[in-house]
py3Dmol code that shows the C-alpha trace and the ligand (Angstrom):
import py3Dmol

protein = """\
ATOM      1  CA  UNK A   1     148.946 155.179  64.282  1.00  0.00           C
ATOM      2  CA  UNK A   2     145.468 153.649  63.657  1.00  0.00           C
ATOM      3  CA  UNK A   3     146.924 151.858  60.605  1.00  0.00           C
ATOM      4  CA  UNK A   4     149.593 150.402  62.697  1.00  0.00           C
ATOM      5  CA  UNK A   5     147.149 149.130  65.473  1.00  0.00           C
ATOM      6  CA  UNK A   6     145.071 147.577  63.225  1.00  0.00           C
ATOM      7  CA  UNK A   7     148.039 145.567  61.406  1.00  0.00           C
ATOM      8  CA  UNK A   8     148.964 144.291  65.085  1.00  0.00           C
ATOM      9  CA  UNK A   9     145.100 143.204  65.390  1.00  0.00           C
ATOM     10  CA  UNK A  10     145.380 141.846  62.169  1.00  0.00           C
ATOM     11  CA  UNK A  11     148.080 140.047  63.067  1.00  0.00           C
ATOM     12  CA  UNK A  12     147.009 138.620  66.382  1.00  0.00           C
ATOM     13  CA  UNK A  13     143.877 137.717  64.902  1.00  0.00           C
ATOM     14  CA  UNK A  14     145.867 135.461  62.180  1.00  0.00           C
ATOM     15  CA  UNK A  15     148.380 133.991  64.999  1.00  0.00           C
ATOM     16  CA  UNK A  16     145.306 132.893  67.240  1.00  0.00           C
ATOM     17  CA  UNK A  17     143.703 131.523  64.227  1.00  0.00           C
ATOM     18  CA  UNK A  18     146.783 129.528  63.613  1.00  0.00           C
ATOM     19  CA  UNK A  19     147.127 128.714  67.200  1.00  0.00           C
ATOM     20  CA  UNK A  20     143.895 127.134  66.730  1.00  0.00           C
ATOM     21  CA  UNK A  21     144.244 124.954  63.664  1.00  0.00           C
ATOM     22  CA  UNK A  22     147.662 123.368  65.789  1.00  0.00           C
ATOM     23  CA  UNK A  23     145.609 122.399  68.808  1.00  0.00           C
ATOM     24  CA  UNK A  24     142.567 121.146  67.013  1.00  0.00           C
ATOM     25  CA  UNK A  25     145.103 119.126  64.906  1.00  0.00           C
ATOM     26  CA  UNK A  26     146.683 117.672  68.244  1.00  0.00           C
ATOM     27  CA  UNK A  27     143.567 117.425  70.540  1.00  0.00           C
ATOM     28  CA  UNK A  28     140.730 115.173  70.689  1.00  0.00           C
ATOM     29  CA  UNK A  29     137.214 116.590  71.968  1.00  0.00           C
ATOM     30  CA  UNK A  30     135.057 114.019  72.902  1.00  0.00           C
ATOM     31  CA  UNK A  31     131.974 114.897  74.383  1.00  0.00           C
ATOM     32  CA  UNK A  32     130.187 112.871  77.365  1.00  0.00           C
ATOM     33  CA  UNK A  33     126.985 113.123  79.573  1.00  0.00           C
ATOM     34  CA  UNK A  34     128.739 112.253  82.775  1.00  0.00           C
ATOM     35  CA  UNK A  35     125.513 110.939  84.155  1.00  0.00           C
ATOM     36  CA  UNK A  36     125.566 107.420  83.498  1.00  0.00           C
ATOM     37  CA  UNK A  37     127.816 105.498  85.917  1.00  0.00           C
ATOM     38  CA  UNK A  38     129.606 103.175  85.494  1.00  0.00           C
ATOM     39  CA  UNK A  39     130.040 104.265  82.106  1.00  0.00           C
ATOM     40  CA  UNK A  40     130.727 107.990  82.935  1.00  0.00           C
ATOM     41  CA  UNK A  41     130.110 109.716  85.845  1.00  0.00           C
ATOM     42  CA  UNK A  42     131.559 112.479  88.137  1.00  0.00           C
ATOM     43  CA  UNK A  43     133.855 111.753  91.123  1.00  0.00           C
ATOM     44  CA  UNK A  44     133.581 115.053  93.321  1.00  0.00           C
ATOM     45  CA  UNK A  45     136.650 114.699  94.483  1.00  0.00           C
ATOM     46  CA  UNK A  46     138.464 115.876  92.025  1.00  0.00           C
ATOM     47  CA  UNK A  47     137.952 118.823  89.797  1.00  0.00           C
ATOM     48  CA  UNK A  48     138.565 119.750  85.834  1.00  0.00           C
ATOM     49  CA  UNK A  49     138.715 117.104  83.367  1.00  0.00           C
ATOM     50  CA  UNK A  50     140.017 114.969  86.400  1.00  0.00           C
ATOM     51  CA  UNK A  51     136.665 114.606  87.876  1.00  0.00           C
ATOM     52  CA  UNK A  52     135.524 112.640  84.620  1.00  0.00           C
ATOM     53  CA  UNK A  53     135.724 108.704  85.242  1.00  0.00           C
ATOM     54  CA  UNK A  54     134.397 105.428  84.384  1.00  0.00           C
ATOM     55  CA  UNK A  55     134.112 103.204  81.319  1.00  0.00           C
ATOM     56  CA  UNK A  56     133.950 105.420  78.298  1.00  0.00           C
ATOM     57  CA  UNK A  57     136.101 107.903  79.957  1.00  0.00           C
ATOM     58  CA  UNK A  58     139.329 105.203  80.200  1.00  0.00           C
ATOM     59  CA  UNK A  59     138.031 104.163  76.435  1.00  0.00           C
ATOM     60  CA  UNK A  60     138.529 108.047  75.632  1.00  0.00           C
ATOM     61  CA  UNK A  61     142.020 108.290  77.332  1.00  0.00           C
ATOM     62  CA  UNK A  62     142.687 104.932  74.870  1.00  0.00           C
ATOM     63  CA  UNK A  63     141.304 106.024  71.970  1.00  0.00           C
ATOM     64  CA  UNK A  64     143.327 109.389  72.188  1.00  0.00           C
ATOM     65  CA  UNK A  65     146.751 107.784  73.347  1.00  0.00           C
ATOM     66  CA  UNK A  66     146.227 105.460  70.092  1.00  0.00           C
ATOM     67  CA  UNK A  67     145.278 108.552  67.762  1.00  0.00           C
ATOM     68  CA  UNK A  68     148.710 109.970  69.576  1.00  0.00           C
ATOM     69  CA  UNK A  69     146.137 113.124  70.367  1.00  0.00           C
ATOM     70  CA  UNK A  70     145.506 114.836  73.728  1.00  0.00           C
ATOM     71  CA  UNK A  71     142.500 114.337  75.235  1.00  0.00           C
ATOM     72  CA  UNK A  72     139.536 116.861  76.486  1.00  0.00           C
ATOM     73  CA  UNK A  73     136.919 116.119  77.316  1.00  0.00           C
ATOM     74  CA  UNK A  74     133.623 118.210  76.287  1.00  0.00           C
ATOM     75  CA  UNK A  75     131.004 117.390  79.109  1.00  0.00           C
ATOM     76  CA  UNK A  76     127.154 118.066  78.195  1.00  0.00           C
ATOM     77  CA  UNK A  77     123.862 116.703  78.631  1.00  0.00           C
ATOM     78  CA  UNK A  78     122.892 113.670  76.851  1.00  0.00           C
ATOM     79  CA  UNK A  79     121.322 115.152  74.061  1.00  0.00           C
ATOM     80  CA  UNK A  80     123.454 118.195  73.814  1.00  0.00           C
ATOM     81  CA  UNK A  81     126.154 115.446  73.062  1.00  0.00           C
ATOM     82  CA  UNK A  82     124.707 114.306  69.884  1.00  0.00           C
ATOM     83  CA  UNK A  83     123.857 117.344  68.480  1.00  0.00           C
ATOM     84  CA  UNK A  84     127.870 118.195  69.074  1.00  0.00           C
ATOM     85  CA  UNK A  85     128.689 115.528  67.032  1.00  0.00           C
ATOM     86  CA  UNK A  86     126.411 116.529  64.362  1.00  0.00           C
ATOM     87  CA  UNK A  87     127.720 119.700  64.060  1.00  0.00           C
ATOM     88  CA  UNK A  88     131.029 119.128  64.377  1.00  0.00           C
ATOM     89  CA  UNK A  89     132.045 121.006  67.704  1.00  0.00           C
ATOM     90  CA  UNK A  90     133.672 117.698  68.881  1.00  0.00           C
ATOM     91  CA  UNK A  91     135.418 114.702  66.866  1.00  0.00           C
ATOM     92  CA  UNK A  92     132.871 111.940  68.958  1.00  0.00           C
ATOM     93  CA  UNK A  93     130.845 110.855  71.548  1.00  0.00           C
ATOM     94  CA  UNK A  94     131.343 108.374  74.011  1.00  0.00           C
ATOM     95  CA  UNK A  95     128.495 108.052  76.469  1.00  0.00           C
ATOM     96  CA  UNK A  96     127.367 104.627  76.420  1.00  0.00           C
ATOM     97  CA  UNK A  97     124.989 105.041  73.311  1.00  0.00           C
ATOM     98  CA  UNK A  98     123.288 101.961  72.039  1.00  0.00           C
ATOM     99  CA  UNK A  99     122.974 101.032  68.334  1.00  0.00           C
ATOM    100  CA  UNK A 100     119.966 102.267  66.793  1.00  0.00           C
ATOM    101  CA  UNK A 101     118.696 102.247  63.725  1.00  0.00           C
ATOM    102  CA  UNK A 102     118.211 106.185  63.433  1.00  0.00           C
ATOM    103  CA  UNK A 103     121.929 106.913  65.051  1.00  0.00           C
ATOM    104  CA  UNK A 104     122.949 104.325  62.292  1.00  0.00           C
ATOM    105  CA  UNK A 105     121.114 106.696  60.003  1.00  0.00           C
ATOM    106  CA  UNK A 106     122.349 109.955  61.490  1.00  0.00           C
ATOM    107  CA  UNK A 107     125.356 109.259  62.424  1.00  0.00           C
ATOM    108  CA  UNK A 108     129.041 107.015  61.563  1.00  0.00           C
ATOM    109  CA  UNK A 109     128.977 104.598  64.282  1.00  0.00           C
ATOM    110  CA  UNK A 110     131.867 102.274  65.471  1.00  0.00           C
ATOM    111  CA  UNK A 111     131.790  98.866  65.738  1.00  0.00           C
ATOM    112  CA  UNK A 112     130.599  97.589  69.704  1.00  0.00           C
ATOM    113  CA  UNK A 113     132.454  97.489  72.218  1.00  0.00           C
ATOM    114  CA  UNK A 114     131.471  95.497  75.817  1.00  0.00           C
ATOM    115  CA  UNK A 115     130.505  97.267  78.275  1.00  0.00           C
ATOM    116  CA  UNK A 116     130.449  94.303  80.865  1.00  0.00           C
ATOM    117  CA  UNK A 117     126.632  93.818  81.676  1.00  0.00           C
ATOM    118  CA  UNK A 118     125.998  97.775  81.807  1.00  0.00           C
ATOM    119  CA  UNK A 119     123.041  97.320  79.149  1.00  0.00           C
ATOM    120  CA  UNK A 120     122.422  93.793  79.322  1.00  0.00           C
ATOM    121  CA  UNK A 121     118.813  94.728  80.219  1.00  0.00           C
ATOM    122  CA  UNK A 122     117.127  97.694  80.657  1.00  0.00           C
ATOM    123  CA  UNK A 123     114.738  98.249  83.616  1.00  0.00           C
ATOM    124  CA  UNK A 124     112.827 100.601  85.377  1.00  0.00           C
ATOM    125  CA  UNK A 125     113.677 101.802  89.219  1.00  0.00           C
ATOM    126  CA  UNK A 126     111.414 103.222  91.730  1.00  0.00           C
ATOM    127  CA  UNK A 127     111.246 104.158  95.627  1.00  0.00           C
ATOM    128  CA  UNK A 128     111.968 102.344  98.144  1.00  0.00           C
ATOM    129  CA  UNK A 129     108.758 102.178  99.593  1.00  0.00           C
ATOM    130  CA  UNK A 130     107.119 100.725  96.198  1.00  0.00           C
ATOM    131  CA  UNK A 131     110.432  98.510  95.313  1.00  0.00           C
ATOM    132  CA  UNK A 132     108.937  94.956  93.233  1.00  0.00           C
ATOM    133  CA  UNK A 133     105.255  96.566  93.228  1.00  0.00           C
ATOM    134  CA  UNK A 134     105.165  97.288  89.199  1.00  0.00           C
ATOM    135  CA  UNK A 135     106.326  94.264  87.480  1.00  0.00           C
ATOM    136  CA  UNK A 136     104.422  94.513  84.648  1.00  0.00           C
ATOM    137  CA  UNK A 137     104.246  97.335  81.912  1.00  0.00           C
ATOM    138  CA  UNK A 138     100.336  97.390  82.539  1.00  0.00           C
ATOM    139  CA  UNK A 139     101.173  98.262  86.452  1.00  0.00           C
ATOM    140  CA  UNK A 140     102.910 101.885  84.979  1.00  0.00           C
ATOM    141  CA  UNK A 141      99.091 102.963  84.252  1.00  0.00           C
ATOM    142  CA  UNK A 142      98.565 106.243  85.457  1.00  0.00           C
ATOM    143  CA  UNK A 143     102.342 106.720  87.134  1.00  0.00           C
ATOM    144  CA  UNK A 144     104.670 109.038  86.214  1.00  0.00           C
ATOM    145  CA  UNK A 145     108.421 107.476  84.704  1.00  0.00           C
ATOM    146  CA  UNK A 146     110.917 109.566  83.500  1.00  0.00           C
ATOM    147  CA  UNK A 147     113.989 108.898  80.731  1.00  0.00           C
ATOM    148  CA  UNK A 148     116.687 110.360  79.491  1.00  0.00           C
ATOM    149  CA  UNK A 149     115.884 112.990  76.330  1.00  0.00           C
ATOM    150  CA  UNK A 150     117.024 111.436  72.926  1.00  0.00           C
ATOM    151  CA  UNK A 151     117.728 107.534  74.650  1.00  0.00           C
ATOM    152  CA  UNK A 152     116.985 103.982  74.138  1.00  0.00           C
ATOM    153  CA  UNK A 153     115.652 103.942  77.253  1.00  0.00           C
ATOM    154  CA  UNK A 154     113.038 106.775  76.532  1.00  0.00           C
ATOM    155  CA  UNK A 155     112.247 105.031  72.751  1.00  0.00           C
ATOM    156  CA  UNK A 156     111.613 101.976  75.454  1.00  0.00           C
ATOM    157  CA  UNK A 157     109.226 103.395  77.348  1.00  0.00           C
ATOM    158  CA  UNK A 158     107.036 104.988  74.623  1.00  0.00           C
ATOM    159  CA  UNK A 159     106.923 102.194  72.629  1.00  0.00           C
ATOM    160  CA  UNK A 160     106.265  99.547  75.679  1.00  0.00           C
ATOM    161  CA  UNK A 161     104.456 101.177  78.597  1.00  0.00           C
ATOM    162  CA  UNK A 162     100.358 101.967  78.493  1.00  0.00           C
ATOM    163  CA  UNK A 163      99.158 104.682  76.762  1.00  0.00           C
ATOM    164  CA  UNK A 164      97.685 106.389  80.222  1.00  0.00           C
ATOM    165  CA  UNK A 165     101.295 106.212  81.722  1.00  0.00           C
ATOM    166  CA  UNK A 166     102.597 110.053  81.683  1.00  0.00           C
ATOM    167  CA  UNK A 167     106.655 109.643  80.575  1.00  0.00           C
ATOM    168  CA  UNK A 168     108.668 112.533  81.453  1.00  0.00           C
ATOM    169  CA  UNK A 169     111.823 113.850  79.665  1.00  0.00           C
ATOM    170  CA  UNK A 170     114.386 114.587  81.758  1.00  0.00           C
ATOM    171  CA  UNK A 171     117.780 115.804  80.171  1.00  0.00           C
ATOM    172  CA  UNK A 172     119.902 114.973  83.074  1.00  0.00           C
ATOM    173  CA  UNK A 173     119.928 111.466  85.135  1.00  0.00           C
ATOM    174  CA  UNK A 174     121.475 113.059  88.142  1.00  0.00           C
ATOM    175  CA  UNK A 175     118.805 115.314  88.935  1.00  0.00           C
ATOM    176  CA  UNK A 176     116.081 112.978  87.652  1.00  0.00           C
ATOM    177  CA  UNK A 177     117.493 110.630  90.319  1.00  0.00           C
ATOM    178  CA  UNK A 178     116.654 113.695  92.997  1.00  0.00           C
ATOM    179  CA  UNK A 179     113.636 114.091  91.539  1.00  0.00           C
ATOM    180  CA  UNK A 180     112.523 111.156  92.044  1.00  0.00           C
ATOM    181  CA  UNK A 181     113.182 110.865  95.474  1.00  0.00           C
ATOM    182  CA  UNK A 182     111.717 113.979  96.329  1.00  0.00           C
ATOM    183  CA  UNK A 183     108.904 112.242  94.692  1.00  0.00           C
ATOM    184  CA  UNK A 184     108.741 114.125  91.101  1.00  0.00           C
ATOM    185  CA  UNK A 185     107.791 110.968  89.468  1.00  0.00           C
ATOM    186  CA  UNK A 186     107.518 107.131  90.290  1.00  0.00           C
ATOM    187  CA  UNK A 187     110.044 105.514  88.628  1.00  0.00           C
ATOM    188  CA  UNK A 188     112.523 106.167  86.318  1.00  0.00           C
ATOM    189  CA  UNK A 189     114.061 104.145  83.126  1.00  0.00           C
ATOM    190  CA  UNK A 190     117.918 103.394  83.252  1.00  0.00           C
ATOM    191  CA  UNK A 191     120.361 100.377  82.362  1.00  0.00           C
ATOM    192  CA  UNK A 192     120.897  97.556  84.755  1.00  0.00           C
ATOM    193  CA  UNK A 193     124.415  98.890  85.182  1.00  0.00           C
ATOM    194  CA  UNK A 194     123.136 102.368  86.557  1.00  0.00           C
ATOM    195  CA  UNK A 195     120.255 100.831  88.342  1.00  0.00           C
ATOM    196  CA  UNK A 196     122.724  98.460  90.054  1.00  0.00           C
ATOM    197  CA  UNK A 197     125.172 101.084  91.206  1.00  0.00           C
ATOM    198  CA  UNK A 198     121.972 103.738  92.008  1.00  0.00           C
ATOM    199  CA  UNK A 199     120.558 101.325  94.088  1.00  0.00           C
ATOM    200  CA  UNK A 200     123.807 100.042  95.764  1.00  0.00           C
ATOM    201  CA  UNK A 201     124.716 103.923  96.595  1.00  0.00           C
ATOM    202  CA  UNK A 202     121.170 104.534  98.018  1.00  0.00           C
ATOM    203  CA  UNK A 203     119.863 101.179  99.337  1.00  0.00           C
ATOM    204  CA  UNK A 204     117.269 103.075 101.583  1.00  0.00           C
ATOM    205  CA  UNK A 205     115.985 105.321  98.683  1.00  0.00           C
ATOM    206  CA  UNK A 206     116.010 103.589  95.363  1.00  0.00           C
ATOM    207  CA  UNK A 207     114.717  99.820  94.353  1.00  0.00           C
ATOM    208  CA  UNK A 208     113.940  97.728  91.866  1.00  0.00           C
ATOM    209  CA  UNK A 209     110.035  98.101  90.257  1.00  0.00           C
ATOM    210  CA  UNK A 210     110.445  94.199  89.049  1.00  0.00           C
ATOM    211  CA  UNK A 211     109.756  95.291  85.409  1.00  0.00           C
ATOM    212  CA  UNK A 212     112.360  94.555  82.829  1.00  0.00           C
ATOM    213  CA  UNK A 213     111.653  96.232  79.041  1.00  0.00           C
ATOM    214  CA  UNK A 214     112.168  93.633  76.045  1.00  0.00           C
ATOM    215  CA  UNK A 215     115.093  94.586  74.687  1.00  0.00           C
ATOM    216  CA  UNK A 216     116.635  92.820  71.366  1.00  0.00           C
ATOM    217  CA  UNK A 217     120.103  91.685  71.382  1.00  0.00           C
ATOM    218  CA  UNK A 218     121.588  94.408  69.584  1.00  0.00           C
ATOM    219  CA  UNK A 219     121.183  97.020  72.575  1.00  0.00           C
ATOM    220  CA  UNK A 220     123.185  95.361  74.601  1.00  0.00           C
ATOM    221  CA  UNK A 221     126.378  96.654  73.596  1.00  0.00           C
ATOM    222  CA  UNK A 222     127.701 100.030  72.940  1.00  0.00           C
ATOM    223  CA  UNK A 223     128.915 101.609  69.867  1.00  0.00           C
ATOM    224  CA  UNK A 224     131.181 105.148  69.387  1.00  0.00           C
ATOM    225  CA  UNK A 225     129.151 108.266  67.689  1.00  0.00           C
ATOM    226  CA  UNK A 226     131.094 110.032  65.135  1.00  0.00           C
ATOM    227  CA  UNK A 227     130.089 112.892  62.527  1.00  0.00           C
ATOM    228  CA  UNK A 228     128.426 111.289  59.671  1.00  0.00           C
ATOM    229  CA  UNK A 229     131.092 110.920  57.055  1.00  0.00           C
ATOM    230  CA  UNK A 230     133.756 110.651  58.909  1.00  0.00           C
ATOM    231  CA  UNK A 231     134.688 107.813  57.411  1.00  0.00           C
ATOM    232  CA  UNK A 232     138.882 107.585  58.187  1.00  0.00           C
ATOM    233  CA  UNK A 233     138.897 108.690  61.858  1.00  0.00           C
ATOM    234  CA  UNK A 234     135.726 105.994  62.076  1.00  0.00           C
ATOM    235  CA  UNK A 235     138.210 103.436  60.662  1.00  0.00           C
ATOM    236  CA  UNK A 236     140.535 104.310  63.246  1.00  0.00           C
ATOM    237  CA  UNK A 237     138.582 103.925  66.244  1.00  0.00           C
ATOM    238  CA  UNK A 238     137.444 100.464  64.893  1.00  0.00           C
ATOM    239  CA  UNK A 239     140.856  99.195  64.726  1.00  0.00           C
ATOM    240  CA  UNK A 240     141.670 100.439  68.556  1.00  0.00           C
ATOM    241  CA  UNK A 241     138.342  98.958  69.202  1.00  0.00           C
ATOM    242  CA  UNK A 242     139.294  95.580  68.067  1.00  0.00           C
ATOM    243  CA  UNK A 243     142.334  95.729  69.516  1.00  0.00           C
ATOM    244  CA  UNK A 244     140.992  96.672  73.259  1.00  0.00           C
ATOM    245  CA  UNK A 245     139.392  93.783  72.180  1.00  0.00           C
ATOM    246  CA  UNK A 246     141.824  91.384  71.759  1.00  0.00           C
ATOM    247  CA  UNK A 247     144.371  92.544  74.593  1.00  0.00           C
ATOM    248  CA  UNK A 248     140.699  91.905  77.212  1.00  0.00           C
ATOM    249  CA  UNK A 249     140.800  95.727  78.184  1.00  0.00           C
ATOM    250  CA  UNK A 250     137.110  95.608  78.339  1.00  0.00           C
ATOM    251  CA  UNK A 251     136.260  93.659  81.718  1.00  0.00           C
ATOM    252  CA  UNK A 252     138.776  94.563  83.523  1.00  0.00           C
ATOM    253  CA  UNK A 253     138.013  98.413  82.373  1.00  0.00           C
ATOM    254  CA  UNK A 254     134.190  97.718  83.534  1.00  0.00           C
ATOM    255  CA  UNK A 255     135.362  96.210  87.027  1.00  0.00           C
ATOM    256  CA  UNK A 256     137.400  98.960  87.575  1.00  0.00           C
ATOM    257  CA  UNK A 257     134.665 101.527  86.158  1.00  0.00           C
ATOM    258  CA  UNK A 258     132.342  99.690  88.855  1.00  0.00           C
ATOM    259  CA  UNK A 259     134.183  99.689  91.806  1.00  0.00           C
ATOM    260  CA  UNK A 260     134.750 103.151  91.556  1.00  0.00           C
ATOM    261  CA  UNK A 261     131.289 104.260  90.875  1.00  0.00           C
ATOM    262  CA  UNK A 262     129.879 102.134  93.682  1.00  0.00           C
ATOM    263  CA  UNK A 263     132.802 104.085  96.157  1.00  0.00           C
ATOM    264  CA  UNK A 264     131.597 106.752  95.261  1.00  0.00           C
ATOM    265  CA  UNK A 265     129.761 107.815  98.178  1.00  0.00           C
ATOM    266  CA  UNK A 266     131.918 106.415 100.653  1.00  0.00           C
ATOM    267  CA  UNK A 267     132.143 109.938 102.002  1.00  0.00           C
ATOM    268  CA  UNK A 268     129.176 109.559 103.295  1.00  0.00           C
ATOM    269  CA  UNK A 269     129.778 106.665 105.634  1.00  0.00           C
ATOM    270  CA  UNK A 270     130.988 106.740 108.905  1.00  0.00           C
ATOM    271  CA  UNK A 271     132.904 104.803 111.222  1.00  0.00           C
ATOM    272  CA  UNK A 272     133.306 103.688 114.419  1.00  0.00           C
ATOM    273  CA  UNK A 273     136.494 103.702 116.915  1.00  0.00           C
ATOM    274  CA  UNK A 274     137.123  99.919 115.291  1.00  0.00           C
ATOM    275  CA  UNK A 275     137.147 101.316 112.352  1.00  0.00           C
ATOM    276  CA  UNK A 276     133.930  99.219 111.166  1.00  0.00           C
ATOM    277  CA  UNK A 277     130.869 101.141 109.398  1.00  0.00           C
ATOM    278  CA  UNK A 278     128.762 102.658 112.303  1.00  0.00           C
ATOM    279  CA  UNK A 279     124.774 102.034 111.470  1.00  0.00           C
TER     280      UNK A 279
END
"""
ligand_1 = """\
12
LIG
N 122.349 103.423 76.130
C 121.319 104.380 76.200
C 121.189 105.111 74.882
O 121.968 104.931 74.028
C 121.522 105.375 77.316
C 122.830 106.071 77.311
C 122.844 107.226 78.281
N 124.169 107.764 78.418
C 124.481 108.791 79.224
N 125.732 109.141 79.314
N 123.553 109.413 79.897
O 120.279 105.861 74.686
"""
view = py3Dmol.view(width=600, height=400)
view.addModel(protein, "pdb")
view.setStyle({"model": 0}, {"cartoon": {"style": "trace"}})
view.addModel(ligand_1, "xyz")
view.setStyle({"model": 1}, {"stick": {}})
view.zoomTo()
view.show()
C-alpha cells in the first residue's frame, strides 16, 4: 500500500514538474514596479493582471505577442524587480529603467526605446505650499527628499544635492507620494513624466520645487533589463524594439499611456446636474 502511494506521489510530482517546464516554455514573466505612471501604474478599477497599464505594460503585451508567448506579469517593488532578473525568477524587466553604466555592467540591456518625454528631465516635486521655493540644489540644505531604492533618480540626488540634505530611500513611489503629503519629507525625486501626471492628479497637494537635476543625454530614454547572458532572447527584443520603432508605436503608446494615467482619478470628481465638474 505505502509503496503504491508513494509511486502515485512520485508520479504527480514528475507530471507537475512537466507541467511546469510547458508553461515556462509558453509564458513570459516580466516583472514591473507599477509605481511609475505613465510608464506603469495601477488602474483600481480593475483587478488581476488587468489592473496593470501604461507604457511598458502595452510594450510587454508587444513584446510577448511577438515572442508568440503569454504574458504575466510579475509585479514588485522597484528594486525587488532587478534582483528578479538577476536571479532568473522572471525572463525581464520593464519598468522604465534608464541606461546606466552599472545595469550595463550587471545586466543585458536592450537597445532604447522612447518613452515620449517621460525622462526627458528629471526633477524634484514638493508641497503645494512650498511649490517654486527650492530652485537650486543648494536650497535642499537641511530638507528631507526622498527617491526610489536602486534609481537614477536616487544616484541623482546623492551625487547633486548638498551634503547636509538628508535623502531618504523609499522602495515604493506610491506611498512616498503619501508620505510626503502627510509631510514625511519635503520633496521627492521623480521623472518629468510622473511629476507631470502627480501634479495634474493632485493640483492642490503636489508642485513643482523649480529645481531640475543635470541629466546627460543618455537618461533620457529607456532600455529593457534582461538576465546577463541572455544573449538570444536580448536579440529578440531588439528586433521588436526596432520594429515598434519603425511602425511609430511609441507616441501614440505614450499618449495613450498618459491619458489614462491622468484619468485616473476621475472617480474622484464630481458633477453637477449639467453635467459640468462641480468645484
Ligand atoms: N528611470 C529611473 C531609473 O531607471 C526610474 C525608474 C522607476 N521605475 C519604476 N517603475 N518605479 O532608475
Amino acid at each position: 500500500m505505502k509503496k503504491i502511494v508513494s509511486l502515485i506521489l512520485v508520479a504527480c510530482m514528475m507530471l507537475a514538474f512537466a507541467g511546469c517546464g510547458a508553461s515556462d516554455e509558453n509564458v513570459l514573466k516580466v516583472a514591473i514596479s507599477p509605481d511609475f505612471a505613465p510608464m506603469e501604474f495601477v488602474d483600481a478599477t480593475k483587478s488581476g493582471q488587468d489592473s496593470y497599464v501604461g507604457f511598458d505594460v502595452t510594450l510587454a503585451k508587444y513584446i510577448a505577442e511577438g515572442l508568440g508567448k503569454e504574458l504575466e506579469l510579475v509585479p514588485l517593488s522597484f528594486d525587488a524587480c532587478q534582483v528578479a532578473v538577476q536571479v532568473g525568477s522572471v525572463d525581464m524587466s520593464i519598468s522604465g529603467f534608464s541606461w546606466t553604466e552599472e545595469r550595463a555592467a550587471n545586466y543585458n540591456l536592450s537597445d532604447y526605446y522612447y518613452a515620449g518625454d517621460n525622462e526627458t528631465e528629471q526633477v524634484i516635486i514638493t508641497t503645494k505650499a512650498n511649490e517654486g521655493k527650492f530652485a537650486t540644489a543648494e536650497s535642499f540644505s537641511g530638507l528631507k527628499v526622498a527617491a526610489q531604492t536602486a534609481s537614477l533618480q536616487l544616484a541623482l540626488c546623492q551625487e547633486q544635492l548638498p551634503e547636509d540634505c538628508e535623502i531618504i530611500e523609499v522602495v515604493d513611489l506610491t506611498t512616498a507620494f503619501l508620505q510626503l503629503q502627510s509631510g514625511e519629507f519635503d520633496a521627492m525625486a521623480v521623472a518629468t513624466g510622473q511629476a507631470e501626471v502627480l501634479i495634474a492628479n493632485n493640483p492642490e497637494i503636489a508642485a513643482l520645487s523649480g529645481f531640475q537635476f543635470e541629466v546627460s543625454a543618455e537618461y533620457e530614454a529607456n532600455v529593457i533589463m534582461l538576465q546577463k547572458g541572455a544573449d538570444e532572447l536580448t536579440a529578440k527584443v531588439n528586433e521588436l524594439l526596432a520594429a515598434a520603432y519603425d511602425a511609430g508605436y511609441y507616441g501614440v503608446w505614450y499618449e495613450e499611456a498618459l491619458a489614462l494615467a491622468e484619468s485616473a482619478n476621475s472617480q474622484e470628481v464630481s458633477y453637477d446636474d449639467e453635467g459640468n465638474v462641480a468645484g
